[in-house]
N, C-alpha and C positions, 0 to 999 in steps of 0.2 A: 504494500500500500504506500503511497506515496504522500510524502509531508502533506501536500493540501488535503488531501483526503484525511489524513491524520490528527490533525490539530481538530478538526470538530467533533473528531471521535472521541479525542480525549475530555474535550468540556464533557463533550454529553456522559461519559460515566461519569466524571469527577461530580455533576449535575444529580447524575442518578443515584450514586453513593449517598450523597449529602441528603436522598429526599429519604433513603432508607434509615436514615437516622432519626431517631423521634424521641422524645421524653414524656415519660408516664407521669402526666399530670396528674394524673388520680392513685398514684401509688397511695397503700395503706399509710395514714399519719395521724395521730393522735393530737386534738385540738387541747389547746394548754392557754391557760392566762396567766395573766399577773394575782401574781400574791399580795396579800390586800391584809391579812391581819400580820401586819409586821412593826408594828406601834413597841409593841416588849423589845425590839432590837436594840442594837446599841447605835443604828440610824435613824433608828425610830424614836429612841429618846433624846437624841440629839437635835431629830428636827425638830420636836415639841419645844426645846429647849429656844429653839428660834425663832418657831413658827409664833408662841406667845398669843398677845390678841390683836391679833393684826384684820380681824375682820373677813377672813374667809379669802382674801388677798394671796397672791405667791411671793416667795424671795427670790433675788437674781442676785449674782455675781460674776461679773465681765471678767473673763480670763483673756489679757493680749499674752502673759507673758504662754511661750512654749514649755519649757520646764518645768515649771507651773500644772501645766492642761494636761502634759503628762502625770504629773507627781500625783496630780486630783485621781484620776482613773485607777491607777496603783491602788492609791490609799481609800478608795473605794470599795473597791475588789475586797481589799486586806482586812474592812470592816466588813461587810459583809457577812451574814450570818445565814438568809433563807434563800435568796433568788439573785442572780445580776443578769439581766436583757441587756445583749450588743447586739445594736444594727449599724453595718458600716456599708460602704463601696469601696472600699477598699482597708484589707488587711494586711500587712504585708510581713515576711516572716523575716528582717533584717533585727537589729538590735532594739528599738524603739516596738516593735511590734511582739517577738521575744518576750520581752519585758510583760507584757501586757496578759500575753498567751501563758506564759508562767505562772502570771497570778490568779490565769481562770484557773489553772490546772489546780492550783493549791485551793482556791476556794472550792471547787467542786470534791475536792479531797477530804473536803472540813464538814460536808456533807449541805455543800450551797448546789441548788440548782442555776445550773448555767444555760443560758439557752443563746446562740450565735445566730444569726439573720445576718449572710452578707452576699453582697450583689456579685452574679459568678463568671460578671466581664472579666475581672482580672486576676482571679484562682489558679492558672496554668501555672502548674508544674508544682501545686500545694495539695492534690488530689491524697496524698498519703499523710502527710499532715491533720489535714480533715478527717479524715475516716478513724486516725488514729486516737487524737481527741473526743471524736463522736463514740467512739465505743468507751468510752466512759459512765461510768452510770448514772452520774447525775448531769453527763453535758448533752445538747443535742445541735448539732448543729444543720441548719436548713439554705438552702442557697437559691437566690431569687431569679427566676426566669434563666434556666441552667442551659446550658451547651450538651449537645446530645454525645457529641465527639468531644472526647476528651485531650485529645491529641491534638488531631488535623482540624484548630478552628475555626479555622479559613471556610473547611466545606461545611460548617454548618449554616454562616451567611450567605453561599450560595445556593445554599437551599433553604431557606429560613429568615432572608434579612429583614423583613420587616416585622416580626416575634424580637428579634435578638437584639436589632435595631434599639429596644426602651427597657431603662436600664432604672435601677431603683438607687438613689444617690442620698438617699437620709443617713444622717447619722447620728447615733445616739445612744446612750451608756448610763444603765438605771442600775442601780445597786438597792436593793430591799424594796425598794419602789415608795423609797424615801425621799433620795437625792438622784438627780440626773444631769446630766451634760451635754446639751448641745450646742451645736454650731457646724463652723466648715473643716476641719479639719478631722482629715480621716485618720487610719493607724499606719505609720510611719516614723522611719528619720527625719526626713524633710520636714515633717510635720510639727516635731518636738524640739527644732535647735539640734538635732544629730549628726545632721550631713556634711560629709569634712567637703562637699564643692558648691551645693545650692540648700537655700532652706526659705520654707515659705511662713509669710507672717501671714498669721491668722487671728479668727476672735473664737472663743467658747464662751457659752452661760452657763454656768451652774447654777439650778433653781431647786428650789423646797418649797413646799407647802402643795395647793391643789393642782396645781401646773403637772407636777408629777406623774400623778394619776393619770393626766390626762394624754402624759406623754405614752405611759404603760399601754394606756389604749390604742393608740395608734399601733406599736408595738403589736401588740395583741390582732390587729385588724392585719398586718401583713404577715406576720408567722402564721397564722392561718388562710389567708388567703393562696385558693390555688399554685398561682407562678410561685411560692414558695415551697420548695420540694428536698424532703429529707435527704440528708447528702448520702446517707447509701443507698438510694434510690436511684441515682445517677453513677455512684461508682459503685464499684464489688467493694465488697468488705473486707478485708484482709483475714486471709487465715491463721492466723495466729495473731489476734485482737492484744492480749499481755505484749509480747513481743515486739510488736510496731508501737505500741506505746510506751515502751521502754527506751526503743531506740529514739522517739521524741523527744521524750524527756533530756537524752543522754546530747542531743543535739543541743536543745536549748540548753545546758548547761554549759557544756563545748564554746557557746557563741558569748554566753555572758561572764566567762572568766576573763576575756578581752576586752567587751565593755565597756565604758568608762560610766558605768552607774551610780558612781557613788553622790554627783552632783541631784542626781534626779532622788536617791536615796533620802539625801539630809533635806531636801522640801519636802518629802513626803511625811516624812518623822514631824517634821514643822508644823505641818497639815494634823495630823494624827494628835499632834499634844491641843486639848481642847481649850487652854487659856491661850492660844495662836489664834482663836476663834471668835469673835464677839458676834454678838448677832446687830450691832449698831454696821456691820464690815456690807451686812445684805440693806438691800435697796426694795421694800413694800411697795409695789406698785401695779396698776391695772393691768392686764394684758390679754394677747388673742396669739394664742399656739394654729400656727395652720400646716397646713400637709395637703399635698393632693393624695386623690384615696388609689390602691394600689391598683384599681383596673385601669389607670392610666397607661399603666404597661403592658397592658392583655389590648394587642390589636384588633379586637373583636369588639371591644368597651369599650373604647379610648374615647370615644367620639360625646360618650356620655356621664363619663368619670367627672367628679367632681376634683374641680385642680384649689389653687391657693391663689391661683391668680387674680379675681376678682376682689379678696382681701389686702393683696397689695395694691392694686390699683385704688382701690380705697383708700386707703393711707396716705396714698403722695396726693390725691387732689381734694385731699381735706386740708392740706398744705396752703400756707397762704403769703409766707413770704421765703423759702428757701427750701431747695431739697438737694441734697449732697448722694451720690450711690458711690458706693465704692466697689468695685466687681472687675476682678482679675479676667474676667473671659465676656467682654464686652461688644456682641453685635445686635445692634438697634434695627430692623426690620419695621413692623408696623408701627413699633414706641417709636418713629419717627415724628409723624405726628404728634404724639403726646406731651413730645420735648416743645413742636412750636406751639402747641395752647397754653401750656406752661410761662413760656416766655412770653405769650402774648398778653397774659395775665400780672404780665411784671413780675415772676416771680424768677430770684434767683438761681439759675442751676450749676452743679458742678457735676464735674465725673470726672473718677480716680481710676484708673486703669492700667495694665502692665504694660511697658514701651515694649517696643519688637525685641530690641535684648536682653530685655526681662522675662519675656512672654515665653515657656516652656511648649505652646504648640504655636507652630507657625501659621497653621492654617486658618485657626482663631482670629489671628491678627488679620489675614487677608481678609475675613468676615468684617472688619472692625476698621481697616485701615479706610474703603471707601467713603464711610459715615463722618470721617472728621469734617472735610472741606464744611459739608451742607452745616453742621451741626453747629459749626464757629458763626458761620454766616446768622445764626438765628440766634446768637449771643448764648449758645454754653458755653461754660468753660471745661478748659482738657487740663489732665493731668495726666502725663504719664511714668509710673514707676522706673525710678534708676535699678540697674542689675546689680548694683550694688548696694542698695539699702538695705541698714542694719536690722534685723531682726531680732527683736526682743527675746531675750534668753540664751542666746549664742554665747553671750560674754562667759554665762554660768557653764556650757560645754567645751570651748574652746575652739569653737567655731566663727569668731567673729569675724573673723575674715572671707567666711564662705559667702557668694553669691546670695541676691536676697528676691525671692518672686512675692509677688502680691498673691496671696491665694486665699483673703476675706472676702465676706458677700454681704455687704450691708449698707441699708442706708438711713438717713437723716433727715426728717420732713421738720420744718422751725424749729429745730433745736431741743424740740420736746417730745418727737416721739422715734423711736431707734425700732429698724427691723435689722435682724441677725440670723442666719439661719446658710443657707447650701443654693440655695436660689442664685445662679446667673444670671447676667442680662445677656440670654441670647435663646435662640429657638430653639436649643435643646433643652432648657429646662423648663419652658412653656410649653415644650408640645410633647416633646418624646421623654424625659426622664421623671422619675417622681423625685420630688422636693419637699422639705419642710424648716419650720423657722419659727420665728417666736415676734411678734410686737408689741413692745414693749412704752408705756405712755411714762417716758421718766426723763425732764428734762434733766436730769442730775447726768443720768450716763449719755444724753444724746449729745448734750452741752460741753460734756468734758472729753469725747468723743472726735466731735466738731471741733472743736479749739485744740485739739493734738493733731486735725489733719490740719488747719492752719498754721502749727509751727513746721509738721514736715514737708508740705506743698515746697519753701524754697530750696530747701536742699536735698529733698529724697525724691523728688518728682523734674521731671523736664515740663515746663508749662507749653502748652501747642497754643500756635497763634496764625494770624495769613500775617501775608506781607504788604504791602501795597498794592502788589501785585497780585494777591489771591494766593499766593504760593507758601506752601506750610514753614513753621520755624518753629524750633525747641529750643525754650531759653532755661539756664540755671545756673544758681551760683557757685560757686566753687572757691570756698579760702578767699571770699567775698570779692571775689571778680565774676564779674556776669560773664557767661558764654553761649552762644548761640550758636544752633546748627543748623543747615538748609538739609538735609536727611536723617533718617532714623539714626538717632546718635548711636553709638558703639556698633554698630552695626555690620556686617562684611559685603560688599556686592551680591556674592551670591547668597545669603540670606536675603538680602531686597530683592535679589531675582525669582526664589522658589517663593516669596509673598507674590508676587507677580504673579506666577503660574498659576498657585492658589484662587487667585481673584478670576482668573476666565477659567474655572473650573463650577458646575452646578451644583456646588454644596453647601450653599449658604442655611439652608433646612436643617443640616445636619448638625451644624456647630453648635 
């Protein structure tokens, strides 16, 4: 047979393969909730300890530092006594992640139920990990809209791209279903101040009181929900269950004698000693927990899924004189409009955004790059992230010299009310991924918030502007001499050239 003949014969198995692959959505799973009489804990007396008479109200605590957002989850886990819910998008099994997985192993040892929910885009090659943790008896681990191929996952998007396509990106870490932790930041290095070349600054909330529950629910509404499918449902089970769990364990210890933990250690301890703790430290105040619901991601639903979007759209034009977003993966499509009613209404806008040498996906940028010209013209203002801003908590790792990505999602309507949460400003997290977040009505955090991106705007950002000419410029100070640049500053030609290729590619939906 000859090449042309050849080449569509091989799509078509490669095609045909991939349809033969399928996942048993209906595999046998046992529906579980959150534990609710957990008051007698020693999280449970603690949050009473906080919760006080605050009126039926939740607490918050803004976590920028990393080492911090880490120590928090640790020292969570380590208190823990009946139950801890993790749902991530990503877990990742380097040292920061490690760290994390140790401490389910040890609670669920202590006889805590552990229950895992994470999204199984980016699983490859933890498939024995999982299975080895799951065969635990008090952990269970479930993985959200799974890959039928375990291997080649290439052909399950050629058989399957628009299922695989919506991906579930909450994240969030409940200990007793006392205290909880969210925000944008998944399980990582990068994530915690780790990474000896790049790390991303983020925000986490820690909240107590009713919020909690309500996070549990959510929780509870995707661990049950179908596209959530028990991980030995998808993989074989290992035959010798002790064994692979031996050899886990013996791994993570392997990784963590190298470590440098001791920094994340002496905060967690810090955390742990309860006069570290006041309850004047938490912030009482109103709020609306949102989430789109998980048939977001079921291409069958999608169309009728309730999302989160309409509650932030509500927030910013309840707005009357300022709205600030801040979002590392920034493409404006139909929020085009939005921006000019906005400014037609006088009202101030900024946006915080990763510069092209900041920006860890390129293709992102080329979503994002077209939008400046128009967006200047209608008087917003640009800001974009230097690749080298400091990231809070590096200094405590000794990383403060690594690279620094922007990877918060929040914004700021007059100063007085903050949303936080995993929400991007771009079409994949309005149309195809599920999101959640929290809004919170507290000019204390939006305010002090606001006024730290005002001190970092002159020297952690390149400001974008036209010229006279209409033609873009990054200006910023440096050892208090202004500089200016006519292209993506730090940049290399061919980086600006594959943003090029990117832009007349038809993927603007996808990003």
């Amino acid at each position: 047979m000859n090449s042309a003949l050849l080449r569509p014969a091989l799509i078509l198995l490669l095609l045909t393969l991939a349809a033969c692959a399928s996942v048993d959505f209906d595999a046998p799973k046992t529906p579980s909730y959150a534990v609710t009489d957990t008051a007698d804990t020693l999280l449970g007396r603690r949050a009473a300890h906080f919760v006080g008479d605050h009126g039926g109200r939740s607490g918050f605590v803004i976590v920028p530092d990393a080492v911090s957002a880490l120590a928090l989850r640790i020292a969570g886990a380590r208190m823990a006594e009946r139950t801890i819910d993790v749902q991530y998008y990503l877990i990742k099994a380097d040292k920061a992640g490690l760290l994390i997985i140790n401490e389910l192993l040890n609670a669920a040892d202590r006889g805590v139920r552990v229950r895992i929910l994470v999204d199984d885009i980016l699983t490859k090659g933890h498939d024995r990990g999982m299975v080895a943790m799951d065969a635990h008896p008090n952990i269970e681990i479930r993985v959200f809209n799974p890959f039928a191929r375990r291997s080649a996952r290439s052909l399950n998007f050629a058989g399957d791209f628009r299922r695989l396509n919506r991906r579930m990106h909450n994240k969030s870490f409940t200990a007793d279903n006392e205290f909880t932790i969210i925000g944008g930041r998944n399980i990582g290095d990068e994530y915690f101040a780790g990474h000896e070349v790049a790390n991303f600054g983020d925000l986490d909330v820690v909240c107590v009181g009713p919020v909690v529950r309500e996070v549990s629910e959510m929780f509870d509404l995707y661990w049950n929900n179908r596209l959530s499918v028990p991980v030995h449902a998808v993989i074989d089970p290992p035959d010798m269950p002790n064994q692979e769990s031996a050899l886990l364990r013996s791994q993570i210890a392997n990784v963590l004698v190298d470590a440098n933990v001791q920094d994340y250690e002496a905060v967690v301890q810090e955390i742990m000693d309860q006069e570290k703790i006041k309850p004047g430290d938490i912030e009482w105040v109103p709020y609306r927990l949102v989430y789109d619901s998980p048939d977001k991601a079921d291409k069958h639903l999608a169309r009728l899924a309730e999302t989160m979007v309409p509650s932030l759209r509500e927030a910013i034009l309840a707005g009357r004189r300022e709205l600030i977003i801040v979002s590392p993966y920034f493409v404006p499509t139909t929020t085009m409009e939005g921006f000019r009613q906005l400014r037609e209404r006088d009202m101030r806008v900024r946006i915080i955004t990763n510069s092209l040498a900041a920006n860890n996906h390129l293709a992102v940028h080329a979503g994002y790059a077209p939008a400046r010209k128009p967006l200047l013209r209608m008087g917003v203002e640009l800001y974009e992230v230097k690749p080298d801003a400091s990231i809070r908590g590096t200094e405590k790792t000794g990383f403060a010299e690594s690279g620094g990505t922007l990877h918060a999602k929040f914004f700021i309507v007059d100063r007085e009310e903050l949303f936080i949460g995993t929400f991007n400003w771009d079409p994949r997290s309005k149309n195809l991924n599920t999101e959640m977040g929290i809004i919170l009505e507290s000019p204390r955090f939006a305010g002090a918030l606001a006024e730290l991106i005002d001190l970092d705007i002159p020297g952690r950002t390149y400001t974008v502007t036209l010229d006279e000419q209409g033609d873009l410029r990054w200006t910023t100070w440096v050892d208090g001499q202004e500089q200016v640049y006519t292209k993506d500053p730090e940049t290399t030609w061919w980086e600006r050239f594959k943003v090029g290729v990117y832009r007349m590619l038809p993927i603007k939906g996808q990003l």
